[in-house]
C-alpha positions in Angstrom: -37.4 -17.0 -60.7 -38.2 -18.2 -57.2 -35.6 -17.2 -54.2 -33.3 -19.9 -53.2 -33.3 -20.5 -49.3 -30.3 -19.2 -47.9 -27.2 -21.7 -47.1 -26.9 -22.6 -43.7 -23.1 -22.4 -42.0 -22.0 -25.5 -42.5 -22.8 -25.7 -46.2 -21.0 -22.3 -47.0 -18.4 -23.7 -45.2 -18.4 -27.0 -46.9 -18.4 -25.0 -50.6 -15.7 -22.7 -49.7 -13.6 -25.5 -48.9 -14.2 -28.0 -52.1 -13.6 -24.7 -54.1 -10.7 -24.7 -52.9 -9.1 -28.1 -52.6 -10.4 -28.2 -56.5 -8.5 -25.3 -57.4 -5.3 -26.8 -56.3 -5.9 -30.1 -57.6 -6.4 -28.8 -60.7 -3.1 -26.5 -60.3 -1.5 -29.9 -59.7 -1.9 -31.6 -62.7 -1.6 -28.4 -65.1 2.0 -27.2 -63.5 4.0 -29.2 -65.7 2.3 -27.6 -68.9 1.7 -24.1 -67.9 4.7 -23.3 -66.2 5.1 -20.4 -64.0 2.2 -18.5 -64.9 -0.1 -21.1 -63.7 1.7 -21.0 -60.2 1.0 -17.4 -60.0 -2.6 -18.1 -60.1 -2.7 -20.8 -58.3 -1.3 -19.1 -55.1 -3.4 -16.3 -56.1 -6.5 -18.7 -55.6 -5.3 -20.3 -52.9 -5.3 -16.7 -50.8 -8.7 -15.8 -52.2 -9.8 -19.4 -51.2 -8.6 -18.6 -47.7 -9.5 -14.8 -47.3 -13.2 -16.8 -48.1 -12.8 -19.4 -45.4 -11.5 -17.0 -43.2 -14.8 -14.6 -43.8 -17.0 -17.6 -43.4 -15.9 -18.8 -40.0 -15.9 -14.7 -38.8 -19.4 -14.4 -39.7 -20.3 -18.2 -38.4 -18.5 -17.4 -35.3 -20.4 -13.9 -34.8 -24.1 -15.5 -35.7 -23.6 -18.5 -32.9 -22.1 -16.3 -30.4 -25.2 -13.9 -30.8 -27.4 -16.8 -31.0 -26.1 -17.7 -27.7 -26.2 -14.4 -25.6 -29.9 -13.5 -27.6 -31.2 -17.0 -26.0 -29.8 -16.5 -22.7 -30.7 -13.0 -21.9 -34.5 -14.3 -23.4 -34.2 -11.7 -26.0 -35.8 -14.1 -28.5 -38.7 -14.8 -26.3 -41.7 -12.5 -26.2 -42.8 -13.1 -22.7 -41.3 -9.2 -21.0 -41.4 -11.7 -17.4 -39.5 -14.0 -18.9 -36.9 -11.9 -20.2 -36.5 -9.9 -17.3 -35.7 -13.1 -15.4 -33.0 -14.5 -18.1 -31.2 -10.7 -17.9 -31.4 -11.4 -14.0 -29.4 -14.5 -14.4 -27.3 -13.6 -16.9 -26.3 -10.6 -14.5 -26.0 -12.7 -11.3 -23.8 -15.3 -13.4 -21.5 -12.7 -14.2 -21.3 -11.3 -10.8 -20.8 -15.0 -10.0 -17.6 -15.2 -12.0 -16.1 -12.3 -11.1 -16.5 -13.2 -7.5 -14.9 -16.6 -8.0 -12.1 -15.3 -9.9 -11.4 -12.7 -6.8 -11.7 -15.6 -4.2 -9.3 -18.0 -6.1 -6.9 -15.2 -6.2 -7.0 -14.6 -2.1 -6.6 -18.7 -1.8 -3.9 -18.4 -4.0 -2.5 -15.9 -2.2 -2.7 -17.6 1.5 -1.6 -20.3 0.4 1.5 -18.7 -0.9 4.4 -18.8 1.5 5.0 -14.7 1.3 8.3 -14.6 1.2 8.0 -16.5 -1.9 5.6 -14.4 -3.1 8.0 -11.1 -2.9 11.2 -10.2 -4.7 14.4 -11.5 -2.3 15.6 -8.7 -0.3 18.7 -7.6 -2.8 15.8 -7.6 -5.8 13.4 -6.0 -4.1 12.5 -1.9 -4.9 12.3 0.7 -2.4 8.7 1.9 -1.4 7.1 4.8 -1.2 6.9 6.5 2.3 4.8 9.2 3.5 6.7 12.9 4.4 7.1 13.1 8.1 6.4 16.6 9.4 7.3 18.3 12.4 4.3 20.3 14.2 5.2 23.4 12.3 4.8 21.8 8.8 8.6 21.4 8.5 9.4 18.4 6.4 11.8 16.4 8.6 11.9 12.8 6.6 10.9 12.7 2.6 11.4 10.3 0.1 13.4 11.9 -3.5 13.8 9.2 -5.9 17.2 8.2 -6.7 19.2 6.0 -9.4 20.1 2.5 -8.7 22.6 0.3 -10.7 21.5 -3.3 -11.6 22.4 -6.0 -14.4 20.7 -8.6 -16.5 23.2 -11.6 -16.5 21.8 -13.1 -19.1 22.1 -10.3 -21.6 25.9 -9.3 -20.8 28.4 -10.2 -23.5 31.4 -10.2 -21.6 31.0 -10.2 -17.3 34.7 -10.1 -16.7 34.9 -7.3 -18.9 31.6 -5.5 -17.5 32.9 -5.5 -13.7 36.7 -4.2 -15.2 34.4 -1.4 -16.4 32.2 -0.6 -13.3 35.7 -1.0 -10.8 36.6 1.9 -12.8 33.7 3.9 -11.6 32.9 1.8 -8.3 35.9 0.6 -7.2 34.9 -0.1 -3.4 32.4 -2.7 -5.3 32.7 -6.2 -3.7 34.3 -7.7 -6.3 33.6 -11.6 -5.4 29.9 -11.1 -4.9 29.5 -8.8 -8.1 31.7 -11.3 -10.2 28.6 -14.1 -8.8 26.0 -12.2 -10.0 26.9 -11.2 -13.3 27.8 -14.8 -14.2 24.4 -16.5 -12.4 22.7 -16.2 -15.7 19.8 -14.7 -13.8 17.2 -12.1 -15.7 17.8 -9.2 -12.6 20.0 -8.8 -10.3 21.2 -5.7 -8.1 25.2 -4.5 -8.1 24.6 -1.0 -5.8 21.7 0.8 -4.8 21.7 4.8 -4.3 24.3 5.6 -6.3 25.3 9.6 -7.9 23.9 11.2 -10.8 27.1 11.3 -11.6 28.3 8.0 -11.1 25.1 7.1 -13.4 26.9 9.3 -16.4 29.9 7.6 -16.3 28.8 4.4 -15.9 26.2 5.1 -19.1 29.5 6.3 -20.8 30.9 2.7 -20.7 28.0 1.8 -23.1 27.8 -2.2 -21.3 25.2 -3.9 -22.6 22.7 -6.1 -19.8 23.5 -2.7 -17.3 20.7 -0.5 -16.6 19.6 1.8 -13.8 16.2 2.3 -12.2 15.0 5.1 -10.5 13.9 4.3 -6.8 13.1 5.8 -3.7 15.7 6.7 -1.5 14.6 8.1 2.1 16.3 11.3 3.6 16.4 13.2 6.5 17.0 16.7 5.9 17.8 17.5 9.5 20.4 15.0 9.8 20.9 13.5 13.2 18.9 16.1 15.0 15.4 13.9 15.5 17.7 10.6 14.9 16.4 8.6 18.0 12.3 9.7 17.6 12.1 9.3 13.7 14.3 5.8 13.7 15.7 4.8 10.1 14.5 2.6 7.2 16.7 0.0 5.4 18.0 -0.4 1.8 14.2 -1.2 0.4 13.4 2.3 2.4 11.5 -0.5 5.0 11.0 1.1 8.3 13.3 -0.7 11.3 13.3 1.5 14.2 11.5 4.5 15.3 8.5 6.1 14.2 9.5 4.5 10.8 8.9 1.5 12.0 5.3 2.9 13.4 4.5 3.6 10.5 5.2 0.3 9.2 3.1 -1.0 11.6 0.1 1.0 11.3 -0.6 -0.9 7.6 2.2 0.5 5.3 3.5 -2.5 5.0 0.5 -4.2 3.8 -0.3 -1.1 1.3 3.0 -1.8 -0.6 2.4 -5.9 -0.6 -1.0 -5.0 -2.0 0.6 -2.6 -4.9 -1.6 0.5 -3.1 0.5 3.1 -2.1 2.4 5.0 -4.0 3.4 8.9 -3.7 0.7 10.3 -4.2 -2.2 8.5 -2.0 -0.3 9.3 1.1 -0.8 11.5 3.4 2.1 13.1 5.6 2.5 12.1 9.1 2.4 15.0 11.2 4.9 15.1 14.6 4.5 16.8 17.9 8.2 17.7 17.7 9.2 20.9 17.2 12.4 21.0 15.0 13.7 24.1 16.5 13.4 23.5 20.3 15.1 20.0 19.4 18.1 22.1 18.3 18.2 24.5 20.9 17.5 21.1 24.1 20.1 19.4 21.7 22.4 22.4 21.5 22.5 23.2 25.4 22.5 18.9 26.2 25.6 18.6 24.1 27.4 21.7 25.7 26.8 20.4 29.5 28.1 17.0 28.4 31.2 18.1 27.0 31.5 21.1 30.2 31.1 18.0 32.7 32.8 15.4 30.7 29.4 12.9 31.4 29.6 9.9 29.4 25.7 10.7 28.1 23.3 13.3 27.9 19.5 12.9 27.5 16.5 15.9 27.8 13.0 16.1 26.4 10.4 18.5 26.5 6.6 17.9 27.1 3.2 19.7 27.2 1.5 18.6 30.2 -1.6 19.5 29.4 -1.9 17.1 25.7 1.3 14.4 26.4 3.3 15.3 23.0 6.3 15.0 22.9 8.4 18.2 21.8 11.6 17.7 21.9 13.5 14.2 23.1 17.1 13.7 22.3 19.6 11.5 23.5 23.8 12.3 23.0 25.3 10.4 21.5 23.2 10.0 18.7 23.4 9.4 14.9 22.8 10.2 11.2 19.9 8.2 9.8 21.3 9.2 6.2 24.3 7.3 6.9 24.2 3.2 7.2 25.8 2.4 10.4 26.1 -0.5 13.0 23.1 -0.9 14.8 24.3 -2.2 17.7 26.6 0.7 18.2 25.6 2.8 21.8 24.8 6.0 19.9 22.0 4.1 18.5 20.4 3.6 21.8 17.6 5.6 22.9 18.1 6.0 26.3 15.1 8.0 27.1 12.7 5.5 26.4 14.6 1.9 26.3 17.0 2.6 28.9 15.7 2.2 32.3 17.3 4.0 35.5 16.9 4.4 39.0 15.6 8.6 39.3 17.2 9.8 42.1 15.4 12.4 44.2 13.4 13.1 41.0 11.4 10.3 42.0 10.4 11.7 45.6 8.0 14.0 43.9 5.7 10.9 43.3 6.2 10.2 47.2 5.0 13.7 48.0 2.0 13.0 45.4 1.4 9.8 47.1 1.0 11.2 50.9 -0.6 14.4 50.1 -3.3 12.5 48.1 -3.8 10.6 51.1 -5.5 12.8 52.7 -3.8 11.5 55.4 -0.6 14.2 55.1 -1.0 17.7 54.6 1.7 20.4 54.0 1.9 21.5 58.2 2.6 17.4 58.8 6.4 16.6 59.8 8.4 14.0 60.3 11.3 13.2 62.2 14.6 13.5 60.4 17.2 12.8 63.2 19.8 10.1 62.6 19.8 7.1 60.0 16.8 5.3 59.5 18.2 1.2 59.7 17.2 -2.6 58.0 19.0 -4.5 59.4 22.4 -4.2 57.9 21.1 -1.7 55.7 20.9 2.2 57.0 19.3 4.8 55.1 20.5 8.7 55.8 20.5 12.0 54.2 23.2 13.8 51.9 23.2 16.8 53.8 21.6 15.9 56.9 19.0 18.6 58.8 18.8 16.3 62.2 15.7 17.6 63.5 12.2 17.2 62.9 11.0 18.5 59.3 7.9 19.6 58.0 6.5 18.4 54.3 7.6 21.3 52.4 10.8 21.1 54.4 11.6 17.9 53.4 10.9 18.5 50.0 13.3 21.6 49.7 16.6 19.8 51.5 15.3 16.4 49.8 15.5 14.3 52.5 15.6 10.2 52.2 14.8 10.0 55.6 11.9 12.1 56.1 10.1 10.8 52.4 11.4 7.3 53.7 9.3 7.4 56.5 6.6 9.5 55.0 5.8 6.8 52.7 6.2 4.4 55.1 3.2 5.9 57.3 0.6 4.8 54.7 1.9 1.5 54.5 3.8 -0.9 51.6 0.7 -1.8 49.8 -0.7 1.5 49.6 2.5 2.9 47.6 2.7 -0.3 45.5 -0.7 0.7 44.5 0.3 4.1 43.8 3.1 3.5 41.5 1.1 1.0 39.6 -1.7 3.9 39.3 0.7 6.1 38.1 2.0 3.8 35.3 5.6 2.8 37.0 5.4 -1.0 37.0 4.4 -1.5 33.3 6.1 -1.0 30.8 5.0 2.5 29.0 3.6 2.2 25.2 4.2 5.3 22.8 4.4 5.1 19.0 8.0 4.5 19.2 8.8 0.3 19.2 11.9 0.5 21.2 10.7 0.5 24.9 11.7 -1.5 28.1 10.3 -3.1 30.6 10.9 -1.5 34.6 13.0 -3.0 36.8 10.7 -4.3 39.9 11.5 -5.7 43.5 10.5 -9.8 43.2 10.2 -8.7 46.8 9.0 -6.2 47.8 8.9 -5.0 51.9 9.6 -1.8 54.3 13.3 -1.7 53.2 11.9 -1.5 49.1 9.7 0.9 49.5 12.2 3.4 52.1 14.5 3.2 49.1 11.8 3.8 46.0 10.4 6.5 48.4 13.5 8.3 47.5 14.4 6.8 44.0 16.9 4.2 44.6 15.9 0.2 44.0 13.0 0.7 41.3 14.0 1.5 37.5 11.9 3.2 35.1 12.3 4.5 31.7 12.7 8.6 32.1 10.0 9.1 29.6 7.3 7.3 31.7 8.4 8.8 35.1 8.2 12.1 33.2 4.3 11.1 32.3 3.9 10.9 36.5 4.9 14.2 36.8 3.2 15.7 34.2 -0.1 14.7 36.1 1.2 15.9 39.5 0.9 19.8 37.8 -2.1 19.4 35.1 -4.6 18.8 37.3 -4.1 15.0 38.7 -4.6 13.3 34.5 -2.4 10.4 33.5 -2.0 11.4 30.3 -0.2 8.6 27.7 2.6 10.4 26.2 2.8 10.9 22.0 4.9 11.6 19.1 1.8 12.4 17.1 -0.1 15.7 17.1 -2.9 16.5 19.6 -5.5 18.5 21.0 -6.3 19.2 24.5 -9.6 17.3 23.4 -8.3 14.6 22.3 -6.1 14.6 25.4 -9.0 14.6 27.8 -10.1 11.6 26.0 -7.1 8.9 26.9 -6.7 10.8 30.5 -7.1 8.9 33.5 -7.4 10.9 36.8 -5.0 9.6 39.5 -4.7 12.8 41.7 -7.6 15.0 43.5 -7.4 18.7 41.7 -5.9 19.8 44.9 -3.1 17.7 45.3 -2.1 18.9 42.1 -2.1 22.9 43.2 0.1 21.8 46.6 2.6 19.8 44.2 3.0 22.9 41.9 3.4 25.2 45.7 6.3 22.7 46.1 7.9 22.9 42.8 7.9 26.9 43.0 8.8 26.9 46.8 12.0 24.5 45.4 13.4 27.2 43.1 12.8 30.1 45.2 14.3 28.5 48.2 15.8 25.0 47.7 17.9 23.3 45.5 16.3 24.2 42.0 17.3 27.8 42.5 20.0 27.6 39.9 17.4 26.9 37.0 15.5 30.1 37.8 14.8 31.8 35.0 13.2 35.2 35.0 9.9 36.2 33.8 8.6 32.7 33.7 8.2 31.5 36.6 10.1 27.5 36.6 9.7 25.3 39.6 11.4 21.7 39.8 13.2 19.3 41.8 16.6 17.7 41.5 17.4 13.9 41.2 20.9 12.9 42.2 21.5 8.6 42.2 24.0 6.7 42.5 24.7 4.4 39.9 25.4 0.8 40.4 28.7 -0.8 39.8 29.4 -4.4 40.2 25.9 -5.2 42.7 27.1 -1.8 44.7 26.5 1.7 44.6 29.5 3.8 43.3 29.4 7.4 45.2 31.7 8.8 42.5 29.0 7.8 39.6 26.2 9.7 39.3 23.5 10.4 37.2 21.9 13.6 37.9 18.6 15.0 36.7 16.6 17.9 36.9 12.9 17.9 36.1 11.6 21.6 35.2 7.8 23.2 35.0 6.9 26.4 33.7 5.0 28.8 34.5 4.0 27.4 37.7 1.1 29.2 37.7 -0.8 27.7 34.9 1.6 24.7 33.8 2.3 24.4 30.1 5.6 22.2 29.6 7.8 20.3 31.4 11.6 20.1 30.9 13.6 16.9 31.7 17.7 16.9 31.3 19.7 13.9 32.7 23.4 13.8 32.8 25.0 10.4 33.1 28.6 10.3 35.2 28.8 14.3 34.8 32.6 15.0 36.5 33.2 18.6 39.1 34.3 21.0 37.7 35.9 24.2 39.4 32.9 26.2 38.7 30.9 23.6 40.8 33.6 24.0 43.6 34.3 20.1 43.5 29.9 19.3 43.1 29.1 17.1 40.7 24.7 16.4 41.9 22.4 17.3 40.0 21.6 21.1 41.2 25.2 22.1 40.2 25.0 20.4 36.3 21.6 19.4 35.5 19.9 22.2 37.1 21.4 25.1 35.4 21.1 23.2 32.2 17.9 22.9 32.5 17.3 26.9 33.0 19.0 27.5 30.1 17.2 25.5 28.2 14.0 26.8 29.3 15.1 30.2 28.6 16.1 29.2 24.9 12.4 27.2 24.3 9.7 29.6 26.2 9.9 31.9 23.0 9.6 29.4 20.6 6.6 28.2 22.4 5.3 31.5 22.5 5.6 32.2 26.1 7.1 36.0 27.0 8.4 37.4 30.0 6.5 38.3 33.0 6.6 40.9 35.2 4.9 41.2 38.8 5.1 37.6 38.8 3.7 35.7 42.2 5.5 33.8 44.6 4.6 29.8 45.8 2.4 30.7 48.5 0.5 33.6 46.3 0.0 30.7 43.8 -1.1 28.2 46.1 -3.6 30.3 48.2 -5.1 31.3 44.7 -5.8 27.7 43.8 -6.7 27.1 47.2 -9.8 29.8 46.2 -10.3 28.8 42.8 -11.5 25.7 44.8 -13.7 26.9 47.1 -15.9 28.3 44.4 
C-alpha cells in the first residue's frame, strides 16, 4: 500500500478542528435522548479535542520557529562561507539588541527627573556604608542592621485602632502625622525608624494586620563623641551630611547605592590617620584645661610632619553622632577647620620663616626694639617691652611685635604677601573634610597690614592650615596638604611642594628648641623628648575693637627637635587667671603647659621613649649646619 505524504500544519490543524466542532454538534442534537451519559462523553471529547489542538499548535509552533533560526544562521545551506556569514549576523544582531535595550534604559534614565526616580525621603531604606577604621584597625564607625516599623495603609482593618495599639508601645509617636499615614490608603509608608528589639516584640504581640518591620542599616559610632567633628554624621537613610561621611559620599557612594551596587560586602573599609587613643588622651587633657581656666572652647590636634595626617583633632564642645541633634547648635562646629582666627604670636614663626629664607636675615641680624612703632593713629608696641636693640633669636624668645614688625617690613609688603600665599594662608585649605572656610584677607593691604600679620593680628586663618605652615618650617621646607586618610612618607613626597631652603628649616627648629630652653615655651618642657614651640597670645575682637581681657591663647609644640616627627597644636578660647597663673591668663601660662602634658601622654603611644644625653638648640643646629656641608 503506497505511503501517504505527510499532512502539512495547516491541514492537521484544520482536521483537529472539524473533529471537534462535529463532535459537539452531534452531542447537540443527541442530549435530549441520551441524557446524562451522553454529556459525560461529550465533555470527555471535547478535552481530548483540545489536548489535540493544543499538541498541534506546540509542535507547529516548534517546526516554524526552528525553520526560522535554521534559515537564518544558513544552517540549511551547504555553502560552509555562507553559513559562517549568516551565524556572523545572527551574532551581531543579538549583540545589537542587547545594546539597544541597555541604551534605551540610560535615556530612560536621564530623562528621569531623579528625585522621581527614588523612594521620597521617609520611604526610602538606609544604605550600606563602609567600616571607618582608625590607623590601628580599630573600627570607629560600622553599620549593624536594625529593625524599623512601617505600615501598608491599604491592608489595615481598623487605623484608629492600629495607632491605639502602637501609642501603647510608642507613645512619643506623633500622633497627627501617624493618624495621616495610616488612613492615606498608600501601599508603604514609614511610622519610626530604629526602633528596639524589644519594642519590635511587643509591637508583634499586638498581632495588627498591614504592620510590618524591616530590617535596615542603622550607622554607629562605637566611640561615641570622641572623633565626632572628623568622622561627621549620617541622616535617617544612613546618607552622609557632614564629615568624612559626607567624603565618602562624595567620592561615588552615593552613586553605588543609586545604581543598586554596593552592598556590605563589596566594600572596602576606609582606613583613618587618627589614632583613637591619642584622641582620648588630646581630648582628655583639652577638656581638663577648659574647665581649670573656665575658656568658653577648647581645640588641639596632632600632626606628623613628615606625611600631613591628621592624628588626633578635636574641638570642646563637641557631640554624639549616635544621637540626632540640632545642627546648628555651637557644639557642632568644627572650629579647627571652619572657624577662622587671628593666631597670635603663633603666627610670627612664619615671619621668622619668611626673613631667614631671605637670605637677606640671618640669626646675628637685629633690630631695633625701642619704643612703639606708629601709623598714624595706630601704634604698635610689645607686651613686655625689651627697649633696646634685639637680635633674631632674641626677638623670637621675648616675642616681640616690634622687632618681627619691622623685620618683615625690611623685605618689603609684596615680598610677605607672596610668602603667605606660598605657604597656603590666603586660600582656603582643602582636606577630605567638607566643612572648611575661607581666610579673612586685607581688601587692602599696606605697611600697617603687614606690621600687624607680622605678628598675627589682622589676617585670619583656619588653625588647621596655619598648622600645615609650620609643619614645613621643621620637615625640611615641604608644604605638605594635610589628610584624614592614611599615608606614607612616599606618598607624602608626592603632593609636597618645597617653600623653604633645607637650611631655613634647621635655624627654625634652633629657634623652637632655644624657645623652651630659654623663652616662653619653657613650661611645656617635657623631659626626655626634647619639645620646642612658640606661644600665640591674641586679642579677640569685640564690637570692631580689640578686647585685652579676651584672649585666645595657643601653643604650637614639636618633638623631638632633633629629628621632627609631630606637631602638637592646643588653643584655648577666653581661658580666665587663675591663682596658679598668679593673675596670667596668655598663652604660656594655660596653653603651654597643656600642651606638655599632652605631649607627654601621646609620645608613648607613638612609640617615642625617653632620652637621655639629649642635645641642647645650638648642639642641634651646628649639627645640621654639618649635615649640610657634606
Amino acid at each position: 500500500m503506497a505511503s501517504q505524504p505527510p499532512l502539512s500544519f495547516a491541514q492537521t490543524l484544520g482536521r483537529a478542528l472539524a473533529s471537534g466542532a462535529a463532535r459537539v454538534l452531534r452531542a447537540a442534537g443527541q442530549i435530549g435522548g441520551w441524557g446524562a451519559y451522553r454529556l459525560a462523553r461529550l465533555a470527555r471529547s471535547t478535552a481530548v479535542g483540545l489536548f489535540g489542538l493544543a499538541r498541534v499548535l506546540g509542535r507547529g509552533a516548534y517546526a516554524g520557529t526552528r525553520f526560522f533560526l535554521r534559515g537564518l544562521a544558513g544552517l540549511d545551506r551547504g555553502d560552509p562561507a555562507t553559513v559562517a556569514r549568516s551565524r556572523l549576523k545572527l551574532m551581531a544582531g543579538a549583540f545589537c539588541l542587547v545594546f539597544l535595550a541597555i541604551a534605551g534604559q540610560l535615556v530612560h534614565l536621564g530623562l528621569t527627573d531623579p528625585k522621581q526616580s527614588r523612594r521620597g525621603g521617609s520611604d526610602a531604606l538606609a544604605s550600606a556604608r563602609p567600616d571607618i577604621l582608625d590607623r590601628n584597625g580599630d573600627v570607629v564607625a560600622i553599620d549593624v542592621k536594625s529593625p524599623s516599623l512601617f505600615a501598608e495603609p491599604r491592608r489595615l482593618i481598623d487605623p484608629d485602632e492600629a495607632l491605639e495599639g502602637l501609642l501603647k508601645v510608642l507613645p512619643d509617636l506623633n500622633v497627627r502625622e501617624v493618624r495621616t499615614r495610616l488612613n492615606s490608603g498608600r501601599g508603604f509608608a514609614w511610622l519610626r525608624r530604629e526602633i528596639t528589639p524589644a519594642q519590635q516584640r511587643a509591637i508583634f504581640r499586638l498581632g495588627l494586620p498591614g504592620i510590618g518591620f524591616i530590617r535596615e542599616n542603622r550607622r554607629v559610632y562605637p566611640d561615641g563623641p570622641i572623633l565626632s567633628h572628623v568622622i561627621g554624621g549620617v541622616n535617617v537613610d544612613n546618607q552622609g551630611i557632614a564629615g568624612l561621611e559626607k567624603y565618602i559620599d562624595k567620592g561615588g557612594l552615593a552613586d553605588l547605592h543609586l545604581a543598586g551596587f554596593a552592598t556590605d560586602r563589596q566594600q572596602e573599609p576606609v582606613a583613618l590617620s587618627m589614632d583613637v587613643r591619642v584622641q582620648h588622651a588630646v581630648r582628655d587633657e583639652l577638656a581638663a584645661a577648659k574647665a581649670k581656666f573656665s575658656a568658653l572652647h577648647a581645640m588641639g590636634l596632632v600632626t606628623d610632619v613628615t606625611t600631613g595626617e591628621i592624628i588626633a583633632m578635636v574641638s570642646l564642645p563637641d557631640y554624639d553622632p549616635n544621637q540626632s541633634g540640632d545642627p546648628t547648635d555651637q557644639a557642632y562646629l568644627n572650629r579647627l577647620t571652619t572657624g577662622v582666627y587671628e593666631m597670635g604670636s603663633t603666627f610670627k614663626a612664619l615671619s621668622f620663616a619668611m626673613a631667614l629664607d631671605s637670605g637677606r636675615i640671618g640669626l646675628n641680624s637685629s633690630f631695633d626694639a625701642r619704643g612703639a612703632m606708629s601709623f598714624g593713629r595706630f601704634k604698635i608696641s610689645d607686651y613686655h617691652a625689651e627697649n633696646r636693640v634685639l637680635s633674631v633669636p632674641e626677638i623670637f624668645l621675648v616675642s616681640s611685635n616690634v622687632g618681627t614688625a619691622k623685620m618683615v617690613l625690611s623685605l618689603g609688603v609684596e615680598a610677605h604677601k607672596a610668602f603667605l600665599k606660598k605657604m597656603g594662608q590666603l586660600d582656603r585649605l582643602v582636606t577630605e573634610l567638607p566643612e572648611s572656610s575661607m581666610p579673612i584677607v586685607p581688601k587692602r593691604w599696606g605697611e600697617v597690614n603687614s606690621a600687624t600679620i607680622a605678628f598675627g593680628h589682622g589676617l585670619s586663618v583656619a588653625p588647621l592650615q596655619a598648622v600645615m605652615a609650620v609643619n614645613s618650617m621643621v620637615n625640611g621646607g615641604y608644604l605638605i596638604p594635610p589628610t584624614f586618610l592614611k599615608r606614607d612618607e612616599d606618598e607624602a613626597r608626592k603632593v609636597a611642594t618645597r617653600v623653604l631652603k633645607p637650611e631655613t628649616s634647621d635655624k627654625m627648629r634652633y629657634l623652637f628648641r632655644l624657645n623652651a630652653e630659654k623663652g616662653t615655651a619653657g613650661k611645656a618642657e617635657v623631659p626626655g623628648y626634647l619639645v620646642g614651640g612658640k606661644t600665640g597670645t591674641a586679642e579677640k575682637v569685640v564690637n570692631g575693637r580689640y578686647a585685652k581681657n579676651k584672649l585666645l591663647t595657643s601653643f604650637t609644640a614639636v618633638f623631638p627637635m632633633d629629628k621632627p616627627k609631630y606637631l602638637v597644636l592646643v588653643m584655648l578660647d577666653e581661658p580666665k587667671p587663675t591663682a596658679e597663673t598668679h593673675g596670667y591668663a596668655t598663652s604660656g601660662w594655660n596653653a603651654a603647659p597643656t600642651a606638655g602634658k599632652i605631649v607627654e601622654r601621646i609620645a608613648p603611644m607613638l612609640g617615642l621613649s625617653p632620652r637621655q644625653n639629649l642635645p641642647n638648640a645650638e648642639q642641634i643646629l651646628r649639627a645640621s649646619q654639618r649635615v649640610g656641608m657634606r
